[in-house]
NUNU-309219 format. One record per residue: residue in one letter; x, y negated, z negated of N, C-alpha, C in turn. Coordinates in steps of 0.02 Angstrom, whole numbers, padded with zeros to 5 digits, always signed. Example, Ala and Ser with C-alpha at 12.3 -4.5 7.8 and 13.67 -1.06 7.14 Angstrom:
# residues 2
A+00660+00284-00390+00615+00225-00390+00660+00165-00390S+00642+00112-00354+00684+00053-00357+00645-00002-00394
This chain:
# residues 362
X+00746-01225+01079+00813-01211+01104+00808-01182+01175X+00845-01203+01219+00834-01184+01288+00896-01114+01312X+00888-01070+01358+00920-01034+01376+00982-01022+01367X+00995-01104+01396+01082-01096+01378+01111-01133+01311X+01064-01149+01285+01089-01177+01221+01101-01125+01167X+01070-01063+01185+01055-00994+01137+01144-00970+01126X+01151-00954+01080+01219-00941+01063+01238-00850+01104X+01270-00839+01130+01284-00777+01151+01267-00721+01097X+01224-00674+01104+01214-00598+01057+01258-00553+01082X+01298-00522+01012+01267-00549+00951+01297-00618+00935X+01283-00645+00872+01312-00728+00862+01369-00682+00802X+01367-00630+00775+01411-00610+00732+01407-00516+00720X+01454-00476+00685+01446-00439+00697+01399-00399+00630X+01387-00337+00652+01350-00300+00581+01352-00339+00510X+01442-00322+00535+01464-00310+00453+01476-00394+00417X+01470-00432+00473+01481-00495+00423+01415-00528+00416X+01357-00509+00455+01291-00510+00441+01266-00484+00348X+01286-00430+00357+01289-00390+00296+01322-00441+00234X+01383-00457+00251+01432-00488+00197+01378-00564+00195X+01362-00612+00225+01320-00644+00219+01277-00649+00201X+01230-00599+00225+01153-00605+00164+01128-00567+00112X+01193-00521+00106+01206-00485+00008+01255-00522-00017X+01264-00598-00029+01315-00626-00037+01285-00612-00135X+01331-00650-00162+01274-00652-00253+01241-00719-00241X+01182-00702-00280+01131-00754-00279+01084-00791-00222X+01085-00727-00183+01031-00723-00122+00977-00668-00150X+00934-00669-00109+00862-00615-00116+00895-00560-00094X+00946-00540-00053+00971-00485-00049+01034-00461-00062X+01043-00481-00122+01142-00477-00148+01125-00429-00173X+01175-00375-00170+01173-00305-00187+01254-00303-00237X+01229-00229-00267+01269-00215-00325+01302-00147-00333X+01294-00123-00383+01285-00056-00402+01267-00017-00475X+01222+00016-00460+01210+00051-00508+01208+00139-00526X+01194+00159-00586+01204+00254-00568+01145+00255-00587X+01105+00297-00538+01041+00305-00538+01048+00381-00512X+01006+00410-00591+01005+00484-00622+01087+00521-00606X+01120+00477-00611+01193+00507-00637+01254+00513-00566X+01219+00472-00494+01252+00442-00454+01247+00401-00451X+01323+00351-00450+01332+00268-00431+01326+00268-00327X+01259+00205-00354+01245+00219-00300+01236+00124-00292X+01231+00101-00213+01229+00009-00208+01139+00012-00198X+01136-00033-00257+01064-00066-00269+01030-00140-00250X+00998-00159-00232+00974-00204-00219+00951-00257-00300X+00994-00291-00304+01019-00343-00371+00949-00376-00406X+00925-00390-00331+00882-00453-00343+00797-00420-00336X+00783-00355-00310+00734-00342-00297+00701-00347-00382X+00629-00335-00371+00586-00295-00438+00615-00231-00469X+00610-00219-00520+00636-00160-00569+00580-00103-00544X+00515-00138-00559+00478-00075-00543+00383-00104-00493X+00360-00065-00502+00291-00096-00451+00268-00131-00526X+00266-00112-00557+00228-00151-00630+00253-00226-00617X+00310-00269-00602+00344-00315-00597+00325-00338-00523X+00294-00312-00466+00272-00323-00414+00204-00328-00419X+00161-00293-00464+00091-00326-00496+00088-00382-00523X+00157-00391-00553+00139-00489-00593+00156-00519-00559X+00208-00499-00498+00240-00560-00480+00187-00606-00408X+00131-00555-00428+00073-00573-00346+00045-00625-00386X+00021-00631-00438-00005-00690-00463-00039-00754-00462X+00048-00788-00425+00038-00843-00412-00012-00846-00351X-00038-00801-00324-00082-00794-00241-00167-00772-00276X-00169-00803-00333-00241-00755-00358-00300-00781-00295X-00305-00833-00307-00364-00842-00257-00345-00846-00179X-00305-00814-00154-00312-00791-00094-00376-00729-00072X-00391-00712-00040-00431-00638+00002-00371-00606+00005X-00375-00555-00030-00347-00475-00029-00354-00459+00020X-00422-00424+00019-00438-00351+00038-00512-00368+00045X-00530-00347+00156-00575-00368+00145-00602-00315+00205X-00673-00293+00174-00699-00235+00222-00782-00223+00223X-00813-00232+00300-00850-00254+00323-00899-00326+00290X-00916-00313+00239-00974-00372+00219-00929-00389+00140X-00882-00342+00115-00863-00364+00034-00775-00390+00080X-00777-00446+00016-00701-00467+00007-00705-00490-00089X-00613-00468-00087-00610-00473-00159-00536-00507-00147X-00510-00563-00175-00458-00603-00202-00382-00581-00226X-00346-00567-00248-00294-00547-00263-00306-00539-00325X-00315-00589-00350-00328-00580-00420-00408-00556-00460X-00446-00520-00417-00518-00486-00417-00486-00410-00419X-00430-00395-00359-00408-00343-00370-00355-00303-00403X-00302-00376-00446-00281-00364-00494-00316-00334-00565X-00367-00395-00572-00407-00359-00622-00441-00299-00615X-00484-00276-00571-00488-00202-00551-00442-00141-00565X-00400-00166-00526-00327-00118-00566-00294-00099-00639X-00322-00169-00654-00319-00174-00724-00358-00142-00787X-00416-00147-00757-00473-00125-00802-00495-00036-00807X-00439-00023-00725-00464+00073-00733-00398+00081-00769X-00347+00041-00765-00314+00055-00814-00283+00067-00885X-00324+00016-00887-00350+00029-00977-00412+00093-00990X-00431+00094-00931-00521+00155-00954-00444+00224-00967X-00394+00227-00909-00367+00261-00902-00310+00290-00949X-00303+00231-00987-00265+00239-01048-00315+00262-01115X-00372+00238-01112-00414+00265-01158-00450+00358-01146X-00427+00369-01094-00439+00425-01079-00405+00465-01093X-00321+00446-01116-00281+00485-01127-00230+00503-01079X-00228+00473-01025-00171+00478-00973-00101+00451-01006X-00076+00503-00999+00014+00470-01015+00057+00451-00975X+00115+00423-00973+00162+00408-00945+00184+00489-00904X+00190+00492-00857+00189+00546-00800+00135+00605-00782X+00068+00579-00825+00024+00612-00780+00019+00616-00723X-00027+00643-00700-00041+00645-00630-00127+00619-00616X-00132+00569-00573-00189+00544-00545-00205+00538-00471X-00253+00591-00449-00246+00587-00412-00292+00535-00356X-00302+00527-00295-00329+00476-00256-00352+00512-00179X-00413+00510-00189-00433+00555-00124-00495+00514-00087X-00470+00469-00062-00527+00426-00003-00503+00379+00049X-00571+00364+00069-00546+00318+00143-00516+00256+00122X-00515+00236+00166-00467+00176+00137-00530+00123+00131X-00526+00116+00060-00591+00047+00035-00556+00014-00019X-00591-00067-00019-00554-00104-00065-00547-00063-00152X-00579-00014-00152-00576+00050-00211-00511+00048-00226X-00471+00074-00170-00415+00120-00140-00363+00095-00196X-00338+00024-00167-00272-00023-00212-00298-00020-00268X-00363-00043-00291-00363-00032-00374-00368+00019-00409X-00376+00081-00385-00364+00162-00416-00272+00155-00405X-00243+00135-00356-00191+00152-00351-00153+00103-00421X-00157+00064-00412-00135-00002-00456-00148+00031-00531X-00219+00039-00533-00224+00048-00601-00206+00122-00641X-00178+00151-00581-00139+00237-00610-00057+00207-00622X-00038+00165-00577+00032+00138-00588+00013+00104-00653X+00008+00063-00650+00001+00026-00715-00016+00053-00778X-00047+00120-00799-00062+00172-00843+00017+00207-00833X+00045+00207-00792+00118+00235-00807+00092+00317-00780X+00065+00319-00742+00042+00396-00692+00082+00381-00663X+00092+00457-00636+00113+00469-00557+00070+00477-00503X+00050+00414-00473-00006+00408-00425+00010+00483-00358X-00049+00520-00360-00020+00557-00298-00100+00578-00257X-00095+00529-00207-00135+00522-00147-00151+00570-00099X-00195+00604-00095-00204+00661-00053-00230+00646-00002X-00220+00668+00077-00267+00674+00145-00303+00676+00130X-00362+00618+00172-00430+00631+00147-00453+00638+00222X-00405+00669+00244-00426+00723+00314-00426+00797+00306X-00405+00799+00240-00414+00873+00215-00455+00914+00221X-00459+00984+00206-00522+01018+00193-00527+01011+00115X-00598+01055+00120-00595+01057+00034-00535+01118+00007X-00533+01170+00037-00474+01212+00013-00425+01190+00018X-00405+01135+00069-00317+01091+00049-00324+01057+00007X-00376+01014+00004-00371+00952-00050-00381+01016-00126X-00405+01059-00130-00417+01123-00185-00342+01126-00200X-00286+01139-00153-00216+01169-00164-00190+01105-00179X-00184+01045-00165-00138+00971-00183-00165+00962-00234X-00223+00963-00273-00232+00954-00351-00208+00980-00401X-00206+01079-00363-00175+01122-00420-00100+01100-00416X-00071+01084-00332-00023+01098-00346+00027+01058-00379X-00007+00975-00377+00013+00943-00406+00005+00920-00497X-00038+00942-00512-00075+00962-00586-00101+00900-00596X-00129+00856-00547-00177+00796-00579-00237+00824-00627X-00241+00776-00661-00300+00802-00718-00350+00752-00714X-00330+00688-00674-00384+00630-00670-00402+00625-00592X-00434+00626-00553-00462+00615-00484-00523+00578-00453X-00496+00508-00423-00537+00475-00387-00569+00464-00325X-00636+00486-00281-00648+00518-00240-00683+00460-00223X-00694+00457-00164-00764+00435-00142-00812+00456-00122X-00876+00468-00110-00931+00507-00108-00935+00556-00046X-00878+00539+00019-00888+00600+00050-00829+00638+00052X-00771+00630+00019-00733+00659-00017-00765+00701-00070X-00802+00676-00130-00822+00717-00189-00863+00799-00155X-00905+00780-00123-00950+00825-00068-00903+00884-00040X-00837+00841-00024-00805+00904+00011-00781+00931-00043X-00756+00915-00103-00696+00942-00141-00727+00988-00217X-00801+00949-00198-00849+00975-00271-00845+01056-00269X-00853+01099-00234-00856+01152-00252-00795+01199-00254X-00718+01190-00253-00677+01178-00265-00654+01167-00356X-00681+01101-00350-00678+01091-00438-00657+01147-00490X-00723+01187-00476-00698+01251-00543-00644+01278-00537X-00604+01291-00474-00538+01325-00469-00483+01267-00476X-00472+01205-00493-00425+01146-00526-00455+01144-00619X-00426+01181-00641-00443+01186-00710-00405+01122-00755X-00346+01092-00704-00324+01046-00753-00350+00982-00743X-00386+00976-00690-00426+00915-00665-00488+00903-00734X-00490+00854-00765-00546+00863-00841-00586+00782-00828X-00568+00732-00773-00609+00689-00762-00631+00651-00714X-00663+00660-00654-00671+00610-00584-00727+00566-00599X-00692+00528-00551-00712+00471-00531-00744+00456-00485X-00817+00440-00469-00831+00445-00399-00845+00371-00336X-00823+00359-00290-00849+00276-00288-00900+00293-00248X-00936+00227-00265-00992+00234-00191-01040+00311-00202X-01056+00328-00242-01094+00380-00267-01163+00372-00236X-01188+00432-00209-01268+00401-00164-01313+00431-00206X-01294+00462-00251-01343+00502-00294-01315+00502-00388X-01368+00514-00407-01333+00519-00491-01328+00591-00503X-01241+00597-00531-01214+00683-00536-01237+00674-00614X-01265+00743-00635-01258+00771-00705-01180+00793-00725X-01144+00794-00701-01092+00851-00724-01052+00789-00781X-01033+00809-00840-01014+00765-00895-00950+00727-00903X-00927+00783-00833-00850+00735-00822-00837+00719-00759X-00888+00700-00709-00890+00651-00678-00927+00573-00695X-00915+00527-00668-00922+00452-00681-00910+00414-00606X-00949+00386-00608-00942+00320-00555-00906+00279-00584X-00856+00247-00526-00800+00215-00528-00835+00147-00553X-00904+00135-00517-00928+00087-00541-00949+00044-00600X-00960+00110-00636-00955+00094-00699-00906+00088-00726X-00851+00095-00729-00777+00044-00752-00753-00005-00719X-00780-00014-00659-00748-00087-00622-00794-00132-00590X-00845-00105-00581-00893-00127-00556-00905-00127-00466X-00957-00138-00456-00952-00141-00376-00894-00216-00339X-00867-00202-00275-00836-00237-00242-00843-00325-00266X-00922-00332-00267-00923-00413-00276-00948-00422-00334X-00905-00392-00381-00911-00407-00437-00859-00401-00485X-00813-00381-00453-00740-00381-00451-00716-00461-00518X-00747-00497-00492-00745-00580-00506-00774-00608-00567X-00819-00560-00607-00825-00548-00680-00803-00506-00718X-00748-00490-00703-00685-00423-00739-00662-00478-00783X-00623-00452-00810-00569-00480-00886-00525-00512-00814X-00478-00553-00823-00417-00563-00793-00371-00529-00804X-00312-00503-00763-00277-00455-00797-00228-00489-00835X-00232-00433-00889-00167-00442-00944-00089-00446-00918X-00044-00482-00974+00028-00482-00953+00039-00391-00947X+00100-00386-00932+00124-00317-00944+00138-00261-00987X+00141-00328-01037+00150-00293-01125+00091-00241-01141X+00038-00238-01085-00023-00216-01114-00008-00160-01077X+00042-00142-01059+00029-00066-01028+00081-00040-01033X+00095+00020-01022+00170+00052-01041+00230+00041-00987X+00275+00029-01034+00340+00001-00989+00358+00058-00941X+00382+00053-00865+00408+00101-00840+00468+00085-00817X+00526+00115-00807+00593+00090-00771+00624+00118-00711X+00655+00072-00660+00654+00076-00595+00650+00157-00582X+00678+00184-00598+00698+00299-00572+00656+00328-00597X+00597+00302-00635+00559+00325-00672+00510+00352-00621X+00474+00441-00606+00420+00438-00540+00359+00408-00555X+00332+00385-00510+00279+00332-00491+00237+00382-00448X+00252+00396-00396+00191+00429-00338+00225+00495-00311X+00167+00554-00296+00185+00606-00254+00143+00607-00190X+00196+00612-00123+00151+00602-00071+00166+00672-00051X+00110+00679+00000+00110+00764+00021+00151+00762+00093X+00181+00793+00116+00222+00815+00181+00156+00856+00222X+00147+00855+00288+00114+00879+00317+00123+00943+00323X+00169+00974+00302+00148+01056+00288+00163+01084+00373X+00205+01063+00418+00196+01108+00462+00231+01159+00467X+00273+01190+00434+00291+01220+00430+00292+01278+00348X+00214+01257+00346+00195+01315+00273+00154+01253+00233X+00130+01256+00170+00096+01234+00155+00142+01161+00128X+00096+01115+00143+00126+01025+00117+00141+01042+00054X+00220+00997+00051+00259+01003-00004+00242+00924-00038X+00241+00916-00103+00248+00859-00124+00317+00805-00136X+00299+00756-00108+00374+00738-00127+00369+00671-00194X+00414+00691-00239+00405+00652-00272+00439+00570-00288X+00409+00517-00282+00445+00462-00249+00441+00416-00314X+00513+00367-00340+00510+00335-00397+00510+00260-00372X+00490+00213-00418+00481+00152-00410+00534+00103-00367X+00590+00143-00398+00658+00104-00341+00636+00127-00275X+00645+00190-00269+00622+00210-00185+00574+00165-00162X+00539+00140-00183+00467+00125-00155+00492+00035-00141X+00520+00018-00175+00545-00040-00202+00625-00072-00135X+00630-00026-00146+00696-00025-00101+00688-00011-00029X+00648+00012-00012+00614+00037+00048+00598-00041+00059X+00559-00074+00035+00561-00158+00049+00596-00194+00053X+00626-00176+00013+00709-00251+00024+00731-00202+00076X+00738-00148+00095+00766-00118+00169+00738-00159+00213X+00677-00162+00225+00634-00207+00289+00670-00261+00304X+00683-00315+00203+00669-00365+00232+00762-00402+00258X+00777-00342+00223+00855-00326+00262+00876-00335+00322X+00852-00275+00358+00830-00276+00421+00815-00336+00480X+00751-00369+00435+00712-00418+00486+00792-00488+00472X+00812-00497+00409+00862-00535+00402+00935-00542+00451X+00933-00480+00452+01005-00457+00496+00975-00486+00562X+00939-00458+00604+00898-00491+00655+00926-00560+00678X+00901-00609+00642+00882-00644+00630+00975-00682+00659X+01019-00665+00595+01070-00677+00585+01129-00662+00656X+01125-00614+00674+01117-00577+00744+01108-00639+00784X+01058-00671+00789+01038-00700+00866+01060-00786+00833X+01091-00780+00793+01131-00839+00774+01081-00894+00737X+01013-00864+00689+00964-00911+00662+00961-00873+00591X+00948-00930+00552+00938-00914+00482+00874-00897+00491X+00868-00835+00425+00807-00785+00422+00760-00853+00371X+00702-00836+00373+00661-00882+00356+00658-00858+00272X+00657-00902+00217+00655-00904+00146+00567-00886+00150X+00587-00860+00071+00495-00839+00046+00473-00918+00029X+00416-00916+00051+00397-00991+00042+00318-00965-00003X+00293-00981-00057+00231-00956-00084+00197-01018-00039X+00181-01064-00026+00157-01129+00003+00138-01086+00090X+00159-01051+00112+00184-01033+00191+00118-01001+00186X+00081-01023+00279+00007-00990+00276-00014-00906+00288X-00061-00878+00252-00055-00812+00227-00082-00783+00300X-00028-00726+00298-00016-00659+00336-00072-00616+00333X-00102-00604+00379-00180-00533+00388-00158-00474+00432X-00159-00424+00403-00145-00365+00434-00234-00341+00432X-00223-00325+00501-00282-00265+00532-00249-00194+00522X-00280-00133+00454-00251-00091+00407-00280-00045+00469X-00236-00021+00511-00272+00053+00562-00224+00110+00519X-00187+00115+00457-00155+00196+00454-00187+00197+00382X-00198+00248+00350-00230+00275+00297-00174+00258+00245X-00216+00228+00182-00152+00224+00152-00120+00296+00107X-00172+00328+00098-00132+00399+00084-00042+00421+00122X-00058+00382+00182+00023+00380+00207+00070+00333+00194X+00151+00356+00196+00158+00321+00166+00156+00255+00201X+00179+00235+00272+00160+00189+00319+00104+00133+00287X+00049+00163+00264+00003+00138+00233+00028+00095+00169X+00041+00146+00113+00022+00130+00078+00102+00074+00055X+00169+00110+00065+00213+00082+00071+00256+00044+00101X+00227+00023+00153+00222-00030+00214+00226-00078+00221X+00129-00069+00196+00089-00102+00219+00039-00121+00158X+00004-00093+00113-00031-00077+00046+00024-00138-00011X+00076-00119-00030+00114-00135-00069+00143-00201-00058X+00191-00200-00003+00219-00297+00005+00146-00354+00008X+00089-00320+00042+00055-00342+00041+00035-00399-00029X+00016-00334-00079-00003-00372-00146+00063-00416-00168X+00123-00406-00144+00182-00452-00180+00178-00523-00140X+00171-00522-00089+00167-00578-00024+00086-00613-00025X+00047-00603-00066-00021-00614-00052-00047-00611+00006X-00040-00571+00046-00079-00545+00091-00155-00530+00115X-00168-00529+00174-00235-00510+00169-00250-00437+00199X-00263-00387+00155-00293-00316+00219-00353-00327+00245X-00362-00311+00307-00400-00305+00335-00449-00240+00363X-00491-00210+00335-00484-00134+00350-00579-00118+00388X-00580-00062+00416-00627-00039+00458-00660+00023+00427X-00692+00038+00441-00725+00099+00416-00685+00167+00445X-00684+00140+00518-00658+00191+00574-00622+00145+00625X-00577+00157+00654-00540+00106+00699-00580+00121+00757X-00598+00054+00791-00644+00033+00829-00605-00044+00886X-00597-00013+00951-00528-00067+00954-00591-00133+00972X-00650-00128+00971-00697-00185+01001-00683-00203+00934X-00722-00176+00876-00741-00219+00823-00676-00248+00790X-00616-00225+00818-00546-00245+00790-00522-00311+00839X-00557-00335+00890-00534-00393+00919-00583-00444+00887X-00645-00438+00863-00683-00472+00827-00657-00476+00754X-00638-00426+00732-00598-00434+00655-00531-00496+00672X-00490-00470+00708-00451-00524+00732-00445-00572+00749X-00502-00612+00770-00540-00681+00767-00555-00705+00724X-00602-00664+00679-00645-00709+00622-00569-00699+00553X-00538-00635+00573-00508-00665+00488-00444-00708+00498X-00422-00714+00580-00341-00733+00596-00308-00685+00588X-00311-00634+00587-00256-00577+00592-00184-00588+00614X-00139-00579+00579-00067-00601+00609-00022-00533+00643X-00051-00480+00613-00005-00426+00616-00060-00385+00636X-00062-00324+00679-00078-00242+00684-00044-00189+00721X-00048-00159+00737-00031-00096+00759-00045-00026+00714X-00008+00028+00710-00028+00095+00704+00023+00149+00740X-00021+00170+00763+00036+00220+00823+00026+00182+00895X+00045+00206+00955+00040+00150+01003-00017+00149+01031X-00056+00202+01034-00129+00206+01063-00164+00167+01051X-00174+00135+00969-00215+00086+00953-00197+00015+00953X-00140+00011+00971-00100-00060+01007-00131-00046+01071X-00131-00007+01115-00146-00020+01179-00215-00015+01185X-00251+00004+01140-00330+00003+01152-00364-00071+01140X-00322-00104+01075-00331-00153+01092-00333-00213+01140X-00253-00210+01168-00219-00250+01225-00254-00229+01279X-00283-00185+01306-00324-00150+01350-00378-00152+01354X-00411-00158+01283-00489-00175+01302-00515-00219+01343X-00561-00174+01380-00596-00272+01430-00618-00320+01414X-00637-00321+01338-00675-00393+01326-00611-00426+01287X-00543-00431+01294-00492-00422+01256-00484-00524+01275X-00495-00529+01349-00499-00610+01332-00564-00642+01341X-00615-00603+01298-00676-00646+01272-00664-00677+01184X-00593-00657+01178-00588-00661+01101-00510-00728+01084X-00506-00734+01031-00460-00783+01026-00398-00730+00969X-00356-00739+01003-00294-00689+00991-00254-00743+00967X-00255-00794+00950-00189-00855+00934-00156-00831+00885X-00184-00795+00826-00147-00785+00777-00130-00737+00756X-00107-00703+00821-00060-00637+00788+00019-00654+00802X+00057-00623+00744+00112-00638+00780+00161-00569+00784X+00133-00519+00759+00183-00455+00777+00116-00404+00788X+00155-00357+00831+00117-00279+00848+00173-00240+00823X+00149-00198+00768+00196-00150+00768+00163-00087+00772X+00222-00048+00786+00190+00025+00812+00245+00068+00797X+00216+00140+00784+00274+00199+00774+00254+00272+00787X+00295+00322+00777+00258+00396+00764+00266+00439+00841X+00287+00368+00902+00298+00409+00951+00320+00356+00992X+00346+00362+01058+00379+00328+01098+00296+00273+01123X+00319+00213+01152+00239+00180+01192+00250+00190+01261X+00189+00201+01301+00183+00209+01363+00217+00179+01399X+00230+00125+01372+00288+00058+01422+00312+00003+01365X+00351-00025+01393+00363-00082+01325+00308-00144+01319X+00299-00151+01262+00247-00187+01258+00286-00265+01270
């Protein structure tokens, strides 16, 4: 379409944007419902809960997930993963609103501790694993997890700590460099196995195999940065988390509608989306972003040990990366680097960025 063929912006206003793509029987027709005893407008068509956003990834099993430095695991490698600590996790005795907690870097670990505490019907609650050991000491008590999954330089910081979380009774450790005596620690490995091996797990079960949860029901506690006294937990339910997505894809729709073009339909056939993962998913940016539509969209994460903007223009080559950003520094470290056109950039198609104004418009 050429300059002047473009319809004048906007092509319509807010509100009939709105009336248009919550019409009934669109992906975004909205309703109403009373959720915990206010009628409030719901999104009709979304998922009920993340349990229903675990099956509905499915159809994407043999796509690449989640893939970090030398291991990659499939959608459906890390379904089953999720699956399988979830059953260890049900045999352990976790109930429907425990608390589990999640304390590491971001490794293909990460989604299947997270997955498989949702799916046990926990309240997944993810701690900084920029912490000290005396904060990560106070977000365990204060949240009363009794189950905690670490990774080995997490466990190091948080181990001596331990005796003062009395309700904490089982961790998990990944990536363990040494064998612990202590009777209620365990390597993660031994319930899921290492990364590439993901691919001789059970397949995961329908849903019936795990306990039903419903949309208001809490799911995750994320911590507030505490600047003003110590981080408060906030506690976030499956709609929130849920709805926070159809917000996006709201958003990107209206857009769309705005500049006088139909927003593009979910196509499962349509070629798969790679995000380069620069925010921790302990945030929620991360984990609710970016972590989550991911597994519904079959997606691919892409993740680093440490953000590295060289080794992130080489990640962006070899996997096709479509999407990155972060905050804006690491958009511009990229776009900035000097070896930035020794690399092939064709396949990105958004930078996003937040958390502060960018130096200039990108």
């Amino acid at each position: 379409m050429t300059e002047a063929a473009k319809p004048a912006f906007p092509a319509m206003s807010i509100a009939q944007a709105h009336a248009l793509m919550t019409q009934k029987g669109t992906l975004l027709e909205m309703g109403e419902a009373e959720v915990r005893g206010v009628t409030m407008k719901v999104w009709n068509a979304a998922p009920p809960t993340l349990h229903a956003v675990f099956a509905l990834c499915a159809p994407y099993g043999p796509r690449d997930h989640v893939v970090y430095e030398g291991e990659r695991a499939t959608v459906a490698q890390t379904r089953a993963a999720g699956a399988a600590f979830a059953k260890r996790l049900i045999a352990e005795g976790v109930k429907p609103g425990d608390r589990v907690a999640i304390i590491m870097r971001n490794l293909p670990e990460w989604p299947a501790a997270f997955w498989g505490g949702v799916l046990a019907g926990a309240i997944v609650t993810p701690l900084n694993a920029w912490w000290t050991g005396a904060e990560l000491e106070y977000g365990l008590k204060d949240s009363g997890a009794s189950i905690l999954i670490v990774d080995n330089e997490r466990y190091e910081r948080v181990r001596e700590h331990l005796p003062n979380c009395p309700d904490v009774r089982k961790i998990y450790v990944s990536r363990a460099r040494e064998e612990i005596a202590d009777p209620a620690v365990e390597r993660l490995e031994s319930v899921i196995g290492a990364v590439g091996d993901w691919g001789k797990l059970e397949p995961a079960p329908g849903l019936d195999a795990f306990p039903q949860r419903g949309p208001d029901d809490d799911v995750t506690i994320f911590y507030t940065s505490g600047t003003t006294g110590a981080p408060k937990g906030a506690v976030i339910t499956h709609r929130n988390i849920i709805s926070n997505m159809w917000n996006a894809i709201a958003a990107l729709a209206r857009s769309y509608l705005r500049r006088g073009e139909m927003p593009p339909q979910p196509d499962p056939a349509a070629p798969q989306k790679a995000f380069l993962v620069s925010v921790p998913f302990f945030h929620a940016t991360g984990c609710f972003a970016i972590m989550i539509p991911s597994l519904l969209r079959g997606d691919k994460l892409v993740l680093q040990r440490k953000f590295d903007a060289g080794q992130a223009l080489e990640l962006i080559q070899n996997e096709r990366v479509t999407n990155f950003g972060g905050v804006p520094t690491i958009a511009w470290q990229i776009l900035e680097h000097p070896r930035v056109n020794e690399y092939d950039l064709s396949s990105i198609e958004a930078v996003s960025y937040g958390g502060r104004p960018p130096r200039r418009s990108l």
